[in-house]
N, C-alpha and C positions, 0 to 999 in steps of 0.2 A: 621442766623435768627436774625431778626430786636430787639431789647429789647422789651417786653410787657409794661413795662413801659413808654418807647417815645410815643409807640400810644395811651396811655390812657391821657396824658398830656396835651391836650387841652386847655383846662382853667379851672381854681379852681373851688371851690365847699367850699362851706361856711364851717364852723366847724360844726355849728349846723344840717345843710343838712348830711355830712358826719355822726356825730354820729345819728342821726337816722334810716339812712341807716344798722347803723351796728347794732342797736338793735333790727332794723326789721325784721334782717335774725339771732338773737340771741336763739338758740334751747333753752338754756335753760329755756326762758319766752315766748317763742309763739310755741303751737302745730302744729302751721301751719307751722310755721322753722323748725320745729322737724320732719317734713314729709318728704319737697321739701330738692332738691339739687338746689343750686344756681345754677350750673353746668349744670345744668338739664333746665333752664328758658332760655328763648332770650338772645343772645350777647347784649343786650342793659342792661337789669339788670344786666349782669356778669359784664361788662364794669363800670355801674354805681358804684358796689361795692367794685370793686377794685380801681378804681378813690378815693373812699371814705376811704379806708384805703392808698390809699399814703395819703393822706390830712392829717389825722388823725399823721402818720408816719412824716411828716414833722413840720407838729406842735407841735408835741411833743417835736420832735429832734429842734425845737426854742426857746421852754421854758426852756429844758434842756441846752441851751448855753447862756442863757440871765443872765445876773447879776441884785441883786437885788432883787424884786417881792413881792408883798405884797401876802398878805393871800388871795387874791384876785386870782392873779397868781396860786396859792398853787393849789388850789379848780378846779380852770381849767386843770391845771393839770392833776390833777387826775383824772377828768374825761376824758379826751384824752386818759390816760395810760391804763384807765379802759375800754376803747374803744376799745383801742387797743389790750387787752389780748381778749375782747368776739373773735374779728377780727381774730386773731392769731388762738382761739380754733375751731374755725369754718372753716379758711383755713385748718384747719388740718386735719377736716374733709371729707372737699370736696376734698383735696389733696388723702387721702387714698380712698375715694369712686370713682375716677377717676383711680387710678392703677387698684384696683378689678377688674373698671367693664371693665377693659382691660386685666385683666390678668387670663391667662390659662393654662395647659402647654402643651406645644409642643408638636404637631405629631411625630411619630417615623418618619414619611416620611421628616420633616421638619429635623431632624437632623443626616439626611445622609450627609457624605462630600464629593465632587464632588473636589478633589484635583487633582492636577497636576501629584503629585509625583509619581511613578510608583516603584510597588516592584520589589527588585532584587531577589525574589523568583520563578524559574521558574518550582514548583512543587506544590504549592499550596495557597490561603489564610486563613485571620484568621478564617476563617468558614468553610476551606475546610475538607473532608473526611480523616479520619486518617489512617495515613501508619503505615503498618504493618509489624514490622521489620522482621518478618520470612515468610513474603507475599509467596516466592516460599518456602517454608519449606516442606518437606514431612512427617518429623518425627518427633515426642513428645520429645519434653524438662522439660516436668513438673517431671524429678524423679533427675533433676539436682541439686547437692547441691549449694544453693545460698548464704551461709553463708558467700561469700568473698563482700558482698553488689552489686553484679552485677544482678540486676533485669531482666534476659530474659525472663520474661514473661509479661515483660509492653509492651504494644502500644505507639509508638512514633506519635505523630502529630508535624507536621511540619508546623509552622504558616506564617502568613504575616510578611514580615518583607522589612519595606521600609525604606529609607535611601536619606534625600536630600544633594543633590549637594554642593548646596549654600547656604550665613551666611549672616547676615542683611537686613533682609529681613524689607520693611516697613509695616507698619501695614495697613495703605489702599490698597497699590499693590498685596498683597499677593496672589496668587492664592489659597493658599489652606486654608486661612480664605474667612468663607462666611455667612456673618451678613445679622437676620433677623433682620425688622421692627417689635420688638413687641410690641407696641403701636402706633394706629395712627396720622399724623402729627398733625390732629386739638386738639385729645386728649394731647399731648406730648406740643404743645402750651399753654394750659391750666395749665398744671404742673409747666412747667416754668415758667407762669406769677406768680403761689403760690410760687413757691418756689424762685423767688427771692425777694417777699416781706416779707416771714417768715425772710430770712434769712438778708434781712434789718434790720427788728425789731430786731434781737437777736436770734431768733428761729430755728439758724439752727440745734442744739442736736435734737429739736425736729423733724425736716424735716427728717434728715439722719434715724431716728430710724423708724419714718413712713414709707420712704422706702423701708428700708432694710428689715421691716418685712413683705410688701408684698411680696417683690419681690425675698426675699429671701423661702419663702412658693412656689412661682411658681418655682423658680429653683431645690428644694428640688425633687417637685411632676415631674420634669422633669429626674432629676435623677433619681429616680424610675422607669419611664417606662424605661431607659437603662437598667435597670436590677443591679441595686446597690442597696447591702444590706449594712448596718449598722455594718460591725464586725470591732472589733480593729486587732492590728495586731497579738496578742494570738491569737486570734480564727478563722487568718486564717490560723495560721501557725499551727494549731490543725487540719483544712482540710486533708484528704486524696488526694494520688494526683491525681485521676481521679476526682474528685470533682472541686480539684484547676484547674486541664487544660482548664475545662469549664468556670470558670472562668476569666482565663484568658484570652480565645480566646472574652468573653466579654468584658472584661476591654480594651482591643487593640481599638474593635471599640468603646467602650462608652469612649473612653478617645478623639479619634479624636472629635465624634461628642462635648464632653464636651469642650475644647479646641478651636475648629476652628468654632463651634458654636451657642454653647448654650451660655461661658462665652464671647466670641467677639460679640456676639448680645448685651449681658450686657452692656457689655464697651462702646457700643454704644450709648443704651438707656441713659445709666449715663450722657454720654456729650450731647446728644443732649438738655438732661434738664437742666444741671448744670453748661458746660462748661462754663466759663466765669464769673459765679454768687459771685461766694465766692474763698476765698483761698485752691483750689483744692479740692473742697469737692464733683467733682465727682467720685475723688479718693476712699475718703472716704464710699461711696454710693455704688461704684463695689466692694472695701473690703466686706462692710458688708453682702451685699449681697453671694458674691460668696467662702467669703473666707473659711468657713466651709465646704461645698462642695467641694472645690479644695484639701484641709487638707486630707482629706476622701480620694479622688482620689489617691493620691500618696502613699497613706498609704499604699494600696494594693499594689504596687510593691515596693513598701519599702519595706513590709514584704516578697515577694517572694526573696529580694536582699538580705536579713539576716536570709533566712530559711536554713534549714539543705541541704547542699548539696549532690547529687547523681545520677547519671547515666542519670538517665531519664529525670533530669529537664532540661538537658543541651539546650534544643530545645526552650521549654517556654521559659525559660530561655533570651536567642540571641532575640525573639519571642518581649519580652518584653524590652529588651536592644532598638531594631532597632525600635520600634513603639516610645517610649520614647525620645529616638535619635531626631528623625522623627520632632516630637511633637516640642523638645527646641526652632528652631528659633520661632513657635508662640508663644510657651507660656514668652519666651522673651519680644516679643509685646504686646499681650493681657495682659500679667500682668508689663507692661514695668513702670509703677507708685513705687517711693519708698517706700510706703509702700508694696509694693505688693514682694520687696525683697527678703522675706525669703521661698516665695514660688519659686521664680527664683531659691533661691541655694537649696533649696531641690529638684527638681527635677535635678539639673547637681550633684547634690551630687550620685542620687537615680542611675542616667545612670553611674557611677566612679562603684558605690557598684557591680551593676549588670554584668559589662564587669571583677569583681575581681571575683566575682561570677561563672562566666564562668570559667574563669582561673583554678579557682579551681576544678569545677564538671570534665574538662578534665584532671585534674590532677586523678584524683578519680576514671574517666574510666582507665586509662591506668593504673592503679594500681588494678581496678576489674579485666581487662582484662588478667594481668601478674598471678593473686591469684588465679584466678576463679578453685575453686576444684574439680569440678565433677569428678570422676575417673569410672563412666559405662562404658563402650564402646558403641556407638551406633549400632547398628545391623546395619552386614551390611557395614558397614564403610563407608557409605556414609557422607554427608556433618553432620557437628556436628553442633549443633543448637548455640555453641558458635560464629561459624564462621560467620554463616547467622548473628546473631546478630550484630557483630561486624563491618561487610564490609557492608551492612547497616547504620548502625550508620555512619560510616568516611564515606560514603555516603552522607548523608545527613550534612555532618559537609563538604564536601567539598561546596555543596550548600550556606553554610554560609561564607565563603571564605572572601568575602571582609570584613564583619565586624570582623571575628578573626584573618584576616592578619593585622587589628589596633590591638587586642586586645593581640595578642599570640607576643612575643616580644622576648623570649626566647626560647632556644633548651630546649628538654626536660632534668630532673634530672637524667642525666645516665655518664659515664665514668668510669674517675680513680677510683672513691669513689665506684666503683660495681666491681669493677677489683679484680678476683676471685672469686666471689662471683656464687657458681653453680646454684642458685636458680633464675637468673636474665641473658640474655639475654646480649652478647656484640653487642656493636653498634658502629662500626668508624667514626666518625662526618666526617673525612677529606673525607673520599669516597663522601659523600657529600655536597663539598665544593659548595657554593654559592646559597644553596636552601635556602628557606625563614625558619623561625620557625617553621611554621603553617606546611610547607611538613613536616619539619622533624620530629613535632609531631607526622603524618601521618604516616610516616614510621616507626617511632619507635613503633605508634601502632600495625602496620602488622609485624614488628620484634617479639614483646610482643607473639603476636597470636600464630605463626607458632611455638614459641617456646613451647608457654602452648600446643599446639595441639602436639607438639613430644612428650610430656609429657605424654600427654592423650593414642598417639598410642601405649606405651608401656604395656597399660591396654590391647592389644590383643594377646591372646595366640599365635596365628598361625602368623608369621612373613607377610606371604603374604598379608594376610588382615589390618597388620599394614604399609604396605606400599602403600596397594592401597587407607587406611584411608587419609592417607596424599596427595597421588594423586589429591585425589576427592576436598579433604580442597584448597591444595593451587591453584589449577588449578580454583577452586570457585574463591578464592581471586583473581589471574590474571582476570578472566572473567570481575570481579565487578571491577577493575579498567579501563581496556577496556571501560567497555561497561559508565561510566562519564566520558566524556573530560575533562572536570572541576580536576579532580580527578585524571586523566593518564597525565595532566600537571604536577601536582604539584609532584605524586611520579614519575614522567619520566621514557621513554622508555628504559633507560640506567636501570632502578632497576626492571620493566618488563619481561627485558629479562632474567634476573637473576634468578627469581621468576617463568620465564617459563621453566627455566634449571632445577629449585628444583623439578617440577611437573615430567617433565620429566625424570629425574633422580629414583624416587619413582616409577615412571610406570616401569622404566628398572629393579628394584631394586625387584617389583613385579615378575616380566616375570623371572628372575632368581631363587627367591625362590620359584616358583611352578615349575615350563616349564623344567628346568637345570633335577631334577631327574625323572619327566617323559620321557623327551626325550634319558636319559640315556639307559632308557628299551632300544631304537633303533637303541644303537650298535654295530659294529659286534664282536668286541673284545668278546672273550669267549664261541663264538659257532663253532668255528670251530677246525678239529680233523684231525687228520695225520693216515695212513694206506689204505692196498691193496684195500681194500674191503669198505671201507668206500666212503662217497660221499663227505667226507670234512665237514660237518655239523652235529652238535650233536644235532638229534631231541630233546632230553630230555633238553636238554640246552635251546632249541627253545624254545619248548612249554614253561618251564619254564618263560620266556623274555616274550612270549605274556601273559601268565599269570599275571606275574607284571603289563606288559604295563597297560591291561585290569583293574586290579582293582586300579593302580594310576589314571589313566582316570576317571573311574566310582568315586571314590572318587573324585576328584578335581570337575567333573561337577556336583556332587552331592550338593557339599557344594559351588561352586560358580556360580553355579546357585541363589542362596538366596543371593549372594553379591549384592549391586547395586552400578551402575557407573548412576547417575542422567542426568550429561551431553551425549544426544542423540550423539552428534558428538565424543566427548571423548569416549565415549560405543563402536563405529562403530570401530575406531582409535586400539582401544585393539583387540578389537574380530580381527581385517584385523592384526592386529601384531604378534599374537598368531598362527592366521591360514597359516601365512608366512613362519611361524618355523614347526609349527606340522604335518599341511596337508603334501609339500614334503619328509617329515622326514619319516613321515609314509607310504606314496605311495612307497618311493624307498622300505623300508624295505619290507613291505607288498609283492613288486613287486621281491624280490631278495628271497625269504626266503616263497613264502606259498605254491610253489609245495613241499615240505618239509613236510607241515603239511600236507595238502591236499591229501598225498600218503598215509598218517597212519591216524588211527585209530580217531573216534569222533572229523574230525578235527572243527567244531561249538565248541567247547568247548572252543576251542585257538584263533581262528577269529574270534571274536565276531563281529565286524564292516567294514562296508567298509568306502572308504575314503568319499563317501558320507554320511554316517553315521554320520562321523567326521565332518565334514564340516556343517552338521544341527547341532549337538550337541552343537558347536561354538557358534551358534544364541542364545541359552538359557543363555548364561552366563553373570554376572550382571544387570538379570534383575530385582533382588529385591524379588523372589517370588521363592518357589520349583514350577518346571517343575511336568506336568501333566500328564507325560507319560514318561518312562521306552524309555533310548536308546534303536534303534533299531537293534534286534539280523541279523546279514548278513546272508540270504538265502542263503542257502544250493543248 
């Protein structure tokens, strides 16, 4: 843009022309100045008046280097200077009624950011629907003791969280700054012409303060429709955290739109008026303007980066790390002016705090996850709401993978220094030679688990159901690593298959402690007799043996019928394992041994079932519920 003052330079304009020019537009002596806005009349009066004050400006600044000068000079003088302050207070006027009548604030629609950068989230953004950690849960955790700080009854939301590439970014190229025009070119013309004759005269305290206090009211009223309140950092950190999470999923986008812009539209406005004018005063101009609102901004995740850590924040948390991240190389640029410094290193301070932050809240799960005390037994022995919680969580914490494979750096706190310790979980690093941190965190959380889940199993009376507890838990755990690639990378096939061996193992471990003395009933050791006249078979022995069989059966389907196995395919797998062992076991017996019963007396009493009997009775078992009907007695 050409200077305003080149084109007003024409030719001079007498002294006396000039001051009356400026006393004709002096508010303070004419009602009729006190109305009109210069600004407001033809380009030929605005022209004429500022003409009138360079003149005024140059003559002054003549008399002021002239040596000498009588009283004569004095007198003139002062009438120039005194021309020159109406000049001054009138420019100042028109200066601030030129921002006003341009300044508004911002549409919400205007301060969307249409950036490039693309989140590495491929589960949700910052406004997305909140997951729910026990989403497949079937069964109530609210009688869980939570005293070891492990919250399983929060809702996790999983936010946006984007991450650029690349570093140096320039302030015009950027893709993901996107400056409006808020003010028009001829208004923005007009400004500058004021503001580089204020700040000729001396006036630029005055200029900077005029602007700043419009246009610092428009950015203010801008900030508000994002949805920013005014709290310090006590009183966010006095928020509960369903309160904060809202919060924060706001602050994510109102920090973009604030950033890439609201304050880069600033930055703009600043130089299009000032660039050039003064010794960087439109540095000074974006400071004042913006720099209380930026204070404010950061405040909020300053406070979330030095608030109390725990379990749940860990998501926000990363949430607010990666959108920050995000943020630096602009706010780099946009505030790239020295004074604007110490907002640069607060925010690279704010993302240091936040990734320590993290560090810590995982430290804090895998220390809830080792404590966590509930001792009920879930009914049922199905999946325990600990587990759901937990392979969930490293779930969602493998999702965040690339920002805490920067931030996780170390193996977790376990070894020598836990060697003997019964209450903690060994872990051989070397089995895991070459894994990153961040898996071995992983795994030592699912180590953590499976050991507090042995712990838990010992709370069931009936051995059976403490190993089909365990079945159900770790076989969940295998599934949940299966079913994220993300996730079956990091803990590998090689630890998988280990963990498919523990499930299995407990399933055998199951089938022993029921199956082993039912199927004892069927045999033959102990029914058979020597003598003439005998048939080699001790009815009474019989009968007794189907007697057993009959009510170990009736019992076992009684009570594990109410078991549940939640996995449909796992369910199938047992019940076809069970009926492998029991159906032939019993066909033979049945088939070797019930003309025996059959010859004597009330043989119903002794056969209660047939093999089809068995065989449907199978189908009822962990399904979670007592059976509805009474096996059925084998017709006679």
């Amino acid at each position: 843009m050409d200077s305003p003052e080149k084109s007003l330079r024409s030719s001079p304009m007498p002294i006396d022309a000039a001051e009356q020019i400026i006393l004709r537009w002096d508010s303070t002596a004419s009602e009729d100045a006190h109305e009109k806005m210069i600004f407001q009349s033809d380009r030929d009066e605005i022209d004429r008046y500022l003409r009138a004050v360079d003149e005024l400006h140059i003559s002054m600044s003549s008399v002021t280097l002239s040596e000498g000068g009588g009283s004569g000079d004095d007198e003139g003088g002062d009438k120039v200077s005194s021309a020159v302050q109406i000049a001054m207070a009138r420019l100042e006027d028109e200066f601030r009624y030129i921002l006003l009548s341009h300044t508004s604030p911002l549409e919400a629609d205007s301060l969307t950011t249409e950036s490039s950068s693309s989140v590495h989230s491929s589960i949700s953004s910052a406004d997305s629907a909140e997951v729910d950690l026990y989403a497949d849960d079937d069964s109530t955790h609210k009688g869980l003791d939570l005293s070891s700080g492990l919250d399983l009854s929060s809702d996790e939301v999983k936010a946006e969280s984007s991450r650029k590439s690349g570093s140096g970014i320039s302030y015009r190229s950027s893709s993901s700054i996107r400056e409006i025009d808020l003010v028009p070119s001829e208004a923005i013309y007009d400004l500058r012409c004021i503001a580089e004759r204020m700040i000729s005269c001396g006036y630029m305290r005055e200029c900077v303060q005029v602007y700043g206090s419009v246009r610092k009211s428009a950015v203010d009223a801008s900030f508000r429709r994002l949805g920013f309140e005014k709290l310090s950092i006590g009183d966010i950190q006095r928020l509960d955290w369903d309160a904060l999470e809202v919060k924060i999923r706001r602050w994510i986008r109102a920090a973009k739109a604030c950033i890439r812009v609201l304050f880069s539209s600033e930055k703009k406005l600043c130089e299009e008026i000032f660039y050039g004018i003064g010794t960087k005063i439109e540095d000074a101009c974006f400071m004042e303007t913006v720099k209380g609102p930026a204070i404010q901004l950061f405040n909020f995740a300053e406070a979330i980066s030095i608030s109390r850590r725990s379990p749940e924040k860990l998501f926000k948390t990363l949430d607010l790390h990666d959108a920050l991240m995000d943020l630096i190389p602009d706010i780099d640029v946009v505030f790239q002016c020295k004074s604007a410094e110490s907002i640069r290193v607060q925010a690279a301070e704010i993302v240091s705090r936040l990734g320590e932050a993290a560090r810590g809240i995982l430290s804090e799960f895998e220390n809830a996850v080792l404590r966590e005390p509930s001792q009920v037994p879930v009914p049922g022995g199905t999946i325990h709401p600990l587990t759901r919680y937990v392979m969930n969580y490293i779930s969602l914490i493998s999702d965040y993978k690339q920002t805490l494979a920067e931030l996780i750096v170390s193996k977790p706190s376990t070894g020598s220094r836990y060697s003997g310790d019964p209450t903690i979980p060994d872990m051989e690093f070397a089995e895991f030679e070459g894994k990153s941190p961040l898996a071995l965190h992983l795994i030592w959380i699912i180590v953590i688990l499976q050991f507090n889940l042995e712990g838990k199993s010992k709370h069931y009376r009936d051995d059976s159901l403490a190993h089909l507890f365990m079945m159900n838990n770790v076989h969940y755990i295998v599934q949940k690593v299966k079913g994220s690639p993300e996730l079956r990378e990091m803990i590998s096939d090689d630890y998988l298959r280990k963990m498919t061996g523990k499930f299995r193992q407990a399933a055998t471990s199951y089938q022993r402690a029921t199956w082993v003395r039912v199927l004892y009933c069927l045999r033959d050791e102990g029914l058979h007799v020597s003598g003439s006249f005998s048939s080699g078979v001790s009815r009474n022995a019989l009968r007794e043996r189907f007697k057993a069989f009959n009510a170990m059966f009736e019992e076992v389907h009684r009570t594990q019928a109410t078991w549940f196995v939640p996995d449909a395919q796992l369910r199938e797998e047992l019940r076809i394992s069970i009926s492998e062992k029991l159906i032939p076991a019993y066909r033979s017996f049945l088939g070797r041994f019930r003309s025996h019963i059959e010859s004597g007396k009330h043989p119903e009493n002794y056969i209660k079932y047939s093999v089809e009997d068995l065989e449907t009775a199978v189908l009822d078992f962990f399904e979670g519920y007592p059976v509805s009907q009474h096996l059925r007695r084998r017709s006679q």
